[in-house]
C-alpha positions in Angstrom: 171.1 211.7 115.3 169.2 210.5 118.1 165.9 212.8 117.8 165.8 211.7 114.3 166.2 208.5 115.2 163.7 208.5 118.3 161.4 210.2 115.4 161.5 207.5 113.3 160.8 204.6 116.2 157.1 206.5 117.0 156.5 206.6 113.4 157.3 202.8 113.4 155.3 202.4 116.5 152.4 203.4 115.0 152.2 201.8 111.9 150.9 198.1 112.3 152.4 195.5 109.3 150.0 193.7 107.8 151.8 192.3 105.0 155.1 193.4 104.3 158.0 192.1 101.3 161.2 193.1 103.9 161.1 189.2 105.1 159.6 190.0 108.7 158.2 186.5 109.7 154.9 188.1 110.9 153.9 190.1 107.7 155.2 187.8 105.1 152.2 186.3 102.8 151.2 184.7 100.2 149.7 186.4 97.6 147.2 185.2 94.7 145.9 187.1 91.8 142.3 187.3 90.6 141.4 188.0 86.9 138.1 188.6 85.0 138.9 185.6 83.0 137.3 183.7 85.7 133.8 185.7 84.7 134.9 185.0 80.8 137.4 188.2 80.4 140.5 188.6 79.1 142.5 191.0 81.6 145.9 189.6 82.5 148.2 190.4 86.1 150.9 188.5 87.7 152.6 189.1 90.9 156.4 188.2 91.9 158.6 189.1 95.1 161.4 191.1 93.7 163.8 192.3 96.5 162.0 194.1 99.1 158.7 194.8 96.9 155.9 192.7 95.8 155.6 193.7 92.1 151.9 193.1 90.5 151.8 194.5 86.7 149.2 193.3 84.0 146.5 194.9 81.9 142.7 195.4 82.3 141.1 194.6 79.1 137.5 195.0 77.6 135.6 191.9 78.1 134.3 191.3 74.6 130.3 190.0 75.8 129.7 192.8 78.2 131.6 195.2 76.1 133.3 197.3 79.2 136.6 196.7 81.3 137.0 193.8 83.2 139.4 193.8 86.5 142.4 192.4 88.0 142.4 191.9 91.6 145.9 190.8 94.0 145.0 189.4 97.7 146.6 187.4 100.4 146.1 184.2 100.3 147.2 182.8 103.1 145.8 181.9 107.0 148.1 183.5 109.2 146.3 185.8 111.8 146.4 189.9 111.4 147.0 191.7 114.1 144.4 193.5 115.7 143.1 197.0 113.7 140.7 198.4 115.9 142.9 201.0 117.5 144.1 202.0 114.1 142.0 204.7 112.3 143.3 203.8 108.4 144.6 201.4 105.9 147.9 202.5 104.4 149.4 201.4 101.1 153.2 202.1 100.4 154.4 202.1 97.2 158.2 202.1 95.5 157.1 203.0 92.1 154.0 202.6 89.8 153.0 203.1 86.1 150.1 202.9 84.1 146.6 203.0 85.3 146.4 205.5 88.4 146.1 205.8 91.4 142.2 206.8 91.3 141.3 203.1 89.3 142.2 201.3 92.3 140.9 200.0 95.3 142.0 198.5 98.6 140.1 195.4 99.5 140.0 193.9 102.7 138.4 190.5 103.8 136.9 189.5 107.7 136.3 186.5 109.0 132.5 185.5 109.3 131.9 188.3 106.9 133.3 188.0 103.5 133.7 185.2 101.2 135.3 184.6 98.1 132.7 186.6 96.2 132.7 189.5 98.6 134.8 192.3 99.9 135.2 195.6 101.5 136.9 197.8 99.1 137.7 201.6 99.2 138.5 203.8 96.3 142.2 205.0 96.2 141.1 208.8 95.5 142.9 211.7 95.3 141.6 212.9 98.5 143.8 210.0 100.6 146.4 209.5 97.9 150.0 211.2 97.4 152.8 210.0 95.1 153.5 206.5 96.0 151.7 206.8 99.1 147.6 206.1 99.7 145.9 206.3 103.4 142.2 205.2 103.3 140.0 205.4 106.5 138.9 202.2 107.6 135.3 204.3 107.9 135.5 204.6 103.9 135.4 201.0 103.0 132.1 199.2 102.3 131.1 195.8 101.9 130.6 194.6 98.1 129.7 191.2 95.9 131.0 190.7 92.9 131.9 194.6 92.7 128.1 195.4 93.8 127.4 197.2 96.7 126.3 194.3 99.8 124.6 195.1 103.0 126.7 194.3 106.3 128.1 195.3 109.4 130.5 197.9 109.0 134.0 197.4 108.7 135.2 199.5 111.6 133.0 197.2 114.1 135.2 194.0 112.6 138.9 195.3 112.4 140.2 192.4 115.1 138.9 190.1 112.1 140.5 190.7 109.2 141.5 187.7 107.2 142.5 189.0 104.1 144.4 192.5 102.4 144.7 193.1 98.8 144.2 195.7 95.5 142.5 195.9 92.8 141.7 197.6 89.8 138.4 197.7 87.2 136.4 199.8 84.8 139.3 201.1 83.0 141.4 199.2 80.2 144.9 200.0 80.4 148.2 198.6 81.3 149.2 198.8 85.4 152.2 198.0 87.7 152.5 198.5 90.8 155.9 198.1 93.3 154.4 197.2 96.7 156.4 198.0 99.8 153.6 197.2 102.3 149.9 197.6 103.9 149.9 198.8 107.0 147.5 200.3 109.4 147.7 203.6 111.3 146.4 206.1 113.6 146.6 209.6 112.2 147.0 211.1 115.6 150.7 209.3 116.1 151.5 209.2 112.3 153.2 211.8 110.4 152.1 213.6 107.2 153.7 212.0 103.9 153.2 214.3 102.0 151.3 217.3 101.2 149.4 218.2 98.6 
């Protein structure tokens, strides 16, 4: 009882919410979702609160001119300040459930103020090698800034992580049909957090 539950209170201690669906004041956002029809595709998502998960589902589709995949993208949307990442080591995405395209054809995006715009991003692949079930933990150190998709010279994101303005997911490349149950994003430190899982 009480080990477990003093277990459970340093796991919670050293996760930081950044954008939670449980109705906690300080992580709750709004969310917007980016398609390619916006560079003339036809790839469709939509996003809805559905209990305690954020549910994004929709389908990457070839765009017919450049004859490849197009994407679908989900971010925050709104201006309320993130806490403070620099003492954090990861980004963490917790998941209920998810179907469709995996794990590997998504990407965690991240915006910073002064640094990104609406064209640009930092984005890190969800890979195998940081991904488990319904669980994905991406080192900050992996992320690198993009344009349009296109790699972008800047500062690195680890020098800017008590300036982000901006979380979010995304998916491109690969037609196919996704959906993905959010439960949060959260940043960690690998040195207080415990394994997941284990492959």
């Amino acid at each position: 009882g009480f080990v477990q539950m003093f277990a459970w209170m340093s796991l919670a201690v050293a996760q930081v919410p950044l954008a939670t669906f449980d109705g906690a004041q300080a992580s709750t956002r709004k969310w917007i979702t980016v398609n390619d029809p916006v560079m003339g595709g036809a790839s469709i998502s939509k996003f809805e609160q559905q209990g305690t998960v954020g549910v994004w589902a929709g389908e990457v589709k070839v765009v017919p001119f450049l004859h490849s995949p197009g994407f679908c993208t989900l971010r925050t949307t709104d201006t309320k300040a993130f806490p403070d990442c620099s003492r954090t080591e990861y980004l963490a995405l917790t998941l209920k459930d998810a179907s469709g395209l995996p794990a590997s054809d998504f990407t965690l995006q991240v915006g910073v103020h002064g640094v990104t715009d609406d064209g640009s991003m930092y984005q890190a692949r969800c890979s195998t090698q940081y991904c488990c079930s319904n669980y994905c933990r991406v080192p900050w150190s992996t992320f690198s800034l993009t344009w349009r998709g296109q790699p972008r010279h800047g500062p690195p994101l680890t020098a800017n992580l008590n300036k982000l303005s901006q979380v979010g997911l995304g998916t491109s490349g690969t037609a196919g049909k996704f959906s993905r149950s959010i439960v949060s994003f959260t940043a960690g430190n690998s040195s207080v957090s415990s394994e997941r899982c284990i492959q």
